[in-house]
C-alpha distance (Angstrom), angle and dihedral (degrees) to the residues before:
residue distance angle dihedral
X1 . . .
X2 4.29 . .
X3 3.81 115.2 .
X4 3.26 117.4 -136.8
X5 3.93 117.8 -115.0
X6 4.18 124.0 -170.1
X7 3.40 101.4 -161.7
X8 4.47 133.3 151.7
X9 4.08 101.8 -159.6
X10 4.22 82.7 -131.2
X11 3.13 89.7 78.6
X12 4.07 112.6 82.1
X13 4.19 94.5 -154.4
X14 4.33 85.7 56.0
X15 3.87 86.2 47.7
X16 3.82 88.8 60.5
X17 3.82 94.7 37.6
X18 4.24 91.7 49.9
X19 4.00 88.9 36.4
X20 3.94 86.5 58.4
X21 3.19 105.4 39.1
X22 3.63 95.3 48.1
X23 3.99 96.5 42.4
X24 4.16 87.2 57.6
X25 3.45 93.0 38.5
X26 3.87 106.3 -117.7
X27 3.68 116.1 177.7
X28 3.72 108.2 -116.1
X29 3.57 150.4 146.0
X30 3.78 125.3 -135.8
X31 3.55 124.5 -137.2
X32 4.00 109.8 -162.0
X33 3.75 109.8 -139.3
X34 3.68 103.6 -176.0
X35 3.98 105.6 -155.8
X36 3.68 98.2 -170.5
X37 4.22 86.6 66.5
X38 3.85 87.5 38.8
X39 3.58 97.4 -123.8
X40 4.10 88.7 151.6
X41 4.38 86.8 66.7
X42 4.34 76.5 57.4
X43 3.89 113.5 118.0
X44 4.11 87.2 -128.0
X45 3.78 86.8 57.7
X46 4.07 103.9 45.9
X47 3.75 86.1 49.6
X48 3.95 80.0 60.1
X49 3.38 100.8 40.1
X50 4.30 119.7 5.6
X51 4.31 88.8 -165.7
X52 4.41 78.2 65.5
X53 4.45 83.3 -135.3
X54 3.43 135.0 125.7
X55 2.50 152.6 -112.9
X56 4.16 92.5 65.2
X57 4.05 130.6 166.3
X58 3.29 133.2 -149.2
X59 3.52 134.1 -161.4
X60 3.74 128.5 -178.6
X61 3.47 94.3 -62.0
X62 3.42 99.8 -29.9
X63 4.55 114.2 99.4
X64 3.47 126.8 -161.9
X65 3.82 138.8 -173.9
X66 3.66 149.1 -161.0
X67 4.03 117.5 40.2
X68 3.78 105.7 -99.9
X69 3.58 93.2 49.1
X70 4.12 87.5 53.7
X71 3.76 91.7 43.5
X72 3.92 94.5 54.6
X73 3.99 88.9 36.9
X74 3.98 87.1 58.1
X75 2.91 91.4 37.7
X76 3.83 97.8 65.2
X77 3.28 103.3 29.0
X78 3.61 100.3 58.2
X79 4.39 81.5 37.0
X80 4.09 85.4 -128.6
X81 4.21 114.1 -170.3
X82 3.37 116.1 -47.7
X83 4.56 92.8 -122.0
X84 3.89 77.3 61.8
X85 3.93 94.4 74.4
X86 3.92 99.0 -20.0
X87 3.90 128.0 -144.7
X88 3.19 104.0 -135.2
X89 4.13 109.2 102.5
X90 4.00 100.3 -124.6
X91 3.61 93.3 33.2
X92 3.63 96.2 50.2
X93 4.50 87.1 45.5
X94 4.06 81.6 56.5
X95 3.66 89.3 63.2
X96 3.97 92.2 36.6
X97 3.74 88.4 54.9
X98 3.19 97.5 53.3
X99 3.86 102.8 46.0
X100 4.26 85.7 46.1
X101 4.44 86.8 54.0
X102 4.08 97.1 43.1
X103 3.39 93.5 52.5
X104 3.90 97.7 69.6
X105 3.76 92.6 19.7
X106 3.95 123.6 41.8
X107 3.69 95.0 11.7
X108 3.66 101.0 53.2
X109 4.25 90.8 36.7
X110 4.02 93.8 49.6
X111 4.34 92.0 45.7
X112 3.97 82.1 49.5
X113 3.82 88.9 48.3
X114 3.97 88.2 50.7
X115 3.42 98.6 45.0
X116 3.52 95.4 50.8
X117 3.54 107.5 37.6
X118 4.02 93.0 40.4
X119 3.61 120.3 4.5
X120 4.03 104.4 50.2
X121 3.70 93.7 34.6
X122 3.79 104.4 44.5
X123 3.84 104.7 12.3
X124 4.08 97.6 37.0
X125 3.18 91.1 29.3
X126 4.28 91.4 -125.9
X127 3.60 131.3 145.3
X128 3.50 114.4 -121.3
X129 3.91 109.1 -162.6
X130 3.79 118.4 -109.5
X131 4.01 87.1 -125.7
X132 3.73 91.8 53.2
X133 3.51 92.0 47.4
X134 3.60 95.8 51.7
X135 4.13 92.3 54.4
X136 3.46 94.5 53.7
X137 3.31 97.9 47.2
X138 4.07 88.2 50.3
X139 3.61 87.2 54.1
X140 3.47 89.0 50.3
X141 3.89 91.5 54.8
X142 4.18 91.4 45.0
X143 3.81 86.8 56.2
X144 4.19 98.8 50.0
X145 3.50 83.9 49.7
X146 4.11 89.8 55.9
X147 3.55 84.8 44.3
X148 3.76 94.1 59.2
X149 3.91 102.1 30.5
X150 4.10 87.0 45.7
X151 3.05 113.0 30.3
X152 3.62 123.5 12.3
X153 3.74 86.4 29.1
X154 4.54 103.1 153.8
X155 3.90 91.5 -34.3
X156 4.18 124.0 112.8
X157 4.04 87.7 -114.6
X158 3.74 141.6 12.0
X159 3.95 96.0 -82.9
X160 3.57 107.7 12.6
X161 4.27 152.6 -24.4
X162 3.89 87.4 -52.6
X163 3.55 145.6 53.8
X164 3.91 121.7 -85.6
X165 3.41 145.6 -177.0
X166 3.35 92.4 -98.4
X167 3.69 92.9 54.8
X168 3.87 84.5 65.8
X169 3.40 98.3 49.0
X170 3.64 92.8 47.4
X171 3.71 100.8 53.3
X172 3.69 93.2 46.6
X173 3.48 82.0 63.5
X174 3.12 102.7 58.1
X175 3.73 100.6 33.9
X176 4.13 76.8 63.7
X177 3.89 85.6 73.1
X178 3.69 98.2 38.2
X179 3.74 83.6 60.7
X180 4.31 87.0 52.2
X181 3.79 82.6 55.3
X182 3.61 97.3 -102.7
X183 3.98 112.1 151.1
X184 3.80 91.7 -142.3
X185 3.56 95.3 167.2
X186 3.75 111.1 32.9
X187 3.45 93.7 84.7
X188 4.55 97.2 31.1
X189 4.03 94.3 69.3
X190 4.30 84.0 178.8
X191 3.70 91.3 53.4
X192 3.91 98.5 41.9
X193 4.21 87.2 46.6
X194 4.12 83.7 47.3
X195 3.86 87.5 45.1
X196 4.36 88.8 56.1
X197 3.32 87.4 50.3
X198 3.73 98.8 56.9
X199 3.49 99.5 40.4
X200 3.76 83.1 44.2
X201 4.04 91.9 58.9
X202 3.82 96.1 38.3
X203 4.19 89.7 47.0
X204 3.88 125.3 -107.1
X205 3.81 94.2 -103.7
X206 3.75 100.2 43.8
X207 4.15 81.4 46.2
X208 3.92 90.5 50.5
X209 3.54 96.0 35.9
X210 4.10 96.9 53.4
X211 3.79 82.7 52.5
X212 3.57 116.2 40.9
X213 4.20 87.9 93.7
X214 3.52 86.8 66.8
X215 3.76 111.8 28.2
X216 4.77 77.4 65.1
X217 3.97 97.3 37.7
X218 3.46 89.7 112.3
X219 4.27 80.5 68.3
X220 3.53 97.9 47.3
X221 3.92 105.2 129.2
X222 3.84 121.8 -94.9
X223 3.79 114.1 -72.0
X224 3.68 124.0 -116.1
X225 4.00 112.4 -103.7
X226 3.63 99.2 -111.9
X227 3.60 101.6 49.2
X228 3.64 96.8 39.2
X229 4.24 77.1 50.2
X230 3.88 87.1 49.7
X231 3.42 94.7 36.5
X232 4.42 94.1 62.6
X233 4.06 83.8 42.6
X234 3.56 87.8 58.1
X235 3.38 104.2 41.4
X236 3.60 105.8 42.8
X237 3.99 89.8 114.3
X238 4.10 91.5 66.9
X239 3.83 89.5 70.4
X240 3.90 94.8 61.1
C-alpha cells in the first residue's frame, strides 16, 4: 500500500524525502503543497500536519511530521539497505550525530543564505544589507568547513564507505545555496568530489530531477500581494 507524502521540491528536507523514496522504489503518492501560495496554513493540510511543514507522511491513518522522522519511518517499513540507516550501533550513532548537528547548524545557515541572497531580494522584493549578507555567508563557510573536518573528514560519505541518509539531507542543503548562486564547491575540491559521489549513488536524473524546482526559483511567477505581504511578516527572523 502507497504512503502518502506532502512535499514542495523548494524545500531541501522534501528533496531528500522524494529522492529516497523514489531511488528505493517506495510506492507513494505526492501531494504538492506549494508554500509560496500558502497552501500548508490550508484546513486540508493542518488536519495532516498541525506544525503547517513539510515535508509530512501519511499512512493509513497514521500522520507523521518533520523529515528525519519520515526518512527513518520509510526507511523501516519498507526494510530499505542497511548503509541507508545501518544496524550496527556506532555506525548507526554516526548517522544520528549528524542529523542531531545539521539541524541547528547547516540547515538553519544555508535557508538564511537563500533567503537572503534570493528570496527577499528578488522574490520579496527586500533589501538585505550588504553587512548582513556577508555574516551569513561567513557562517555559511565556518559550517562547510565542520562538515568536512567532522564529518566527511577523508571518507567516501559523511559517516562511512556508503551513502546515508544523512548524505541526502546534507546535499539538499547545500544544493539550497547553489540555487542562491553561491559557488559552494568551486573552491572545497573534498566536498565537490563527495558531492559526485552522492549524486553518483542516488542517479544523475533522480539528482537533477529532485532539484530542478530550485536550481529556476529565481523564475517562479510573481507572487500574489498578500502572501508576498505575509510572507516578509513571517519571515522577518531569517534576516538575523
Amino acid at each position: 500500500m502507497a504512503v502518502e507524502l506532502y512535499l514542495d521540491l523548494l524545500s531541501q528536507p522534501c528533496r531528500a524525502v522524494y529522492i529516497f523514496a523514489k531511488k528505493n522504489g517506495i510506492p507513494f503518492q505526492q501531494h504538492t503543497v506549494t508554500l509560496f501560495k500558502g497552501e500548508h496554513y490550508t484546513d486540508s493540510f493542518g488536519q495532516i500536519n498541525p506544525l503547517r511543514k513539510v515535508p509530512a507522511l501519511k499512512d493509513g491513518d497514521f500522520t507523521l511530521a518533520e523529515s528525519v522522522a519520515i526518512l527513518l519511518y520509510l526507511s523501516r517499513k519498507f526494510k530499505t539497505p542497511d548503509h541507508w540507516y545501518p544496524q550496527d550501533l556506532q555506525a548507526r550513532a554516526r548517522v544520528d550525530e549528524y542529523l542531531s548537528w545539521q539541524h541547528t547548524a547547516l540547515r538553519n545557515c544555508c535557508t538564511r543564505v537563500m533567503w537572503q541572497k534570493m528570496i527577499f531580494p528578488v522574490v520579496l522584493g527586500q533589501p538585505v544589507s550588504q553587512e548582513r549578507l556577508a555574516a551569513t555567508l561567513a557562517e555559511l563557510d565556518s559550517c562547510l568547513q565542520l562538515l568536512e573536518d567532522k564529518f566527511l573528514r577523508d571518507q567516501a560519505f559523511l559517516t562511512g564507505s556508503q551513502i546515508s541518509v544523512a548524505d541526502l539531507m546534507a546535499i539538499t542543503e547545500l544544493m539550497h545555496t547553489v540555487s542562491a548562486g553561491c559557488q559552494v564547491f568551486e573552491s572545497r575540491p573534498k566536498l565537490a568530489a563527495w558531492r559526485q559521489r552522492v549524486e553518483t549513488a542516488v542517479g544523475e536524473d533522480l539528482f537533477q530531477e529532485a532539484h530542478a524546482a530550485v536550481l529556476n526559483v529565481k523564475d517562479i511567477p510573481p507572487l500574489d500581494p498578500t502572501m508576498k505581504a505575509n510572507l516578509k511578516a513571517s519571515t522577518q527572523s531569517l534576516l538575523q
